[in-house]
N, C-alpha and C positions, 0 to 999 in steps of 0.2 A: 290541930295544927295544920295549917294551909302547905302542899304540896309544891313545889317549882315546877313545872313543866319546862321538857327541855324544848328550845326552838329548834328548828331544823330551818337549813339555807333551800329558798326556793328558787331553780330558774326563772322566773319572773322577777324576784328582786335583788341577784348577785347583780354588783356595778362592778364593770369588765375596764380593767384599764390597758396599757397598749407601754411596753415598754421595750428598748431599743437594746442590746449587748451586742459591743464590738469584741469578738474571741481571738483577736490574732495576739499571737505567741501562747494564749491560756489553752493549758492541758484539754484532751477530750471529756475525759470525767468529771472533772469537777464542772465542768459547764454543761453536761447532760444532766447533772444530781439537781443542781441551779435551778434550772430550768425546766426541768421536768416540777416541780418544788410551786413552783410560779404555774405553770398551766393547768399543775391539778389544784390550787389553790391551797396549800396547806398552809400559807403564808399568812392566811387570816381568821379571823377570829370566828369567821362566821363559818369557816368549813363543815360540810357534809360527805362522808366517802361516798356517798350513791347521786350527789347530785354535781356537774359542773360549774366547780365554782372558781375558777382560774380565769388568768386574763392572757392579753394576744401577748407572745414573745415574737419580737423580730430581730432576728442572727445577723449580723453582716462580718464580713470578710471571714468567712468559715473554709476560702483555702488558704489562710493564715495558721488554723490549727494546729496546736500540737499533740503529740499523742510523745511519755515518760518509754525510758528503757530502751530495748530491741522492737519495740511493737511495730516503729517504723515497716520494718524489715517482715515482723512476726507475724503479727495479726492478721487473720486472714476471712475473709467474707464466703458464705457459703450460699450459693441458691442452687435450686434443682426442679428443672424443666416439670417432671411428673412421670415422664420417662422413663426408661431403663437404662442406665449410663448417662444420666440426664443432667449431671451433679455440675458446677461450676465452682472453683475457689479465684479469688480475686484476693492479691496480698493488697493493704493499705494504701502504701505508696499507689499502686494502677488506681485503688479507688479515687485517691485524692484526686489524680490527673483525668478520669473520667469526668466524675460529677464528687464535688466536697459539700455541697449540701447534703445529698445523701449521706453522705458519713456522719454528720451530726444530729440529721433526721433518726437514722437508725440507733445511736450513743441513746437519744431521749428516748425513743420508743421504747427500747429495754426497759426503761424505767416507770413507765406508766401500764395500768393496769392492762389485762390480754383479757378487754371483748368492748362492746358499746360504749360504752361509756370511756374506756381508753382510745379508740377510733376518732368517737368524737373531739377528747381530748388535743389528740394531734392536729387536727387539721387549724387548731388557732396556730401552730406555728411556723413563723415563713423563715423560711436561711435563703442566704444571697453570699454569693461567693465574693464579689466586691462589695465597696463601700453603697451603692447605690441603690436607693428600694422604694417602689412605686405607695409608701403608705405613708406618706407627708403631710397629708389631710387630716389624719388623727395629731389628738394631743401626745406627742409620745416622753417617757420619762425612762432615763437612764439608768441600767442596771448594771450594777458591777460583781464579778465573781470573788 
């Protein structure tokens, strides 16, 4: 009896497609889950965990965000210089009004893997705070949450 071999997806032969999500009024989570879903490619048949097999996601109007509950208020962002007393907390709201791309860069990052391959991961995905985004040239196709 003849054996199946399993295929494995190779970066040379994944075909990357290039799709567009307008987020304004949709929750942060469920658009990090989304879209974190679509960059690591688990959306297709040919997935591999060890290889990149996702395509380019492009964010617009991500200071339209919303985030359920108190989290407005609640949620709070942490970094820390390297210092001693080096710590910064940043509540939600200041982040939106700083930079809201970040906010939804960071929602997905949590959700893809912590080393190389999640690095690489991210960098297919571009957030723009307005409607407007310099990747017009690609065929782009519409994703909805």
């Amino acid at each position: 009896m003849k054996k199946n071999k399993t295929l494995y997806a190779r970066k040379e032969t994944v075909k990357r497609d290039w799709y567009e999500l307008d987020v304004a009024g949709i929750i942060l989570g469920k658009v990090a889950t989304r879209v974190a879903t679509y960059l690591r490619g688990k959306h297709k048949a040919i997935f591999s965990p060890h290889v990149d097999c996702g395509d380019f996601i492009i964010i617009v109007n991500a200071d339209k965000i919303r985030v359920s509950g108190k989290k407005e208020k609640d949620k709070m962002y942490f970094t820390h210089s390297g210092f001693p007393g080096g710590d910064k907390l940043l509540a939600f709201e200041e982040m939106m009004k700083r930079d809201p791309a970040k906010v939804v860069r960071h929602a997905v990052a949590g959700m893809l893997p912590k080393n190389r391959l999640g690095r690489q991961l991210i960098k297919k995905l571009k957030v723009y705070a307005g409607k407007e985004h310099p990747h017009m040239a690609h065929k782009i196709q519409k994703l909805e949450v």
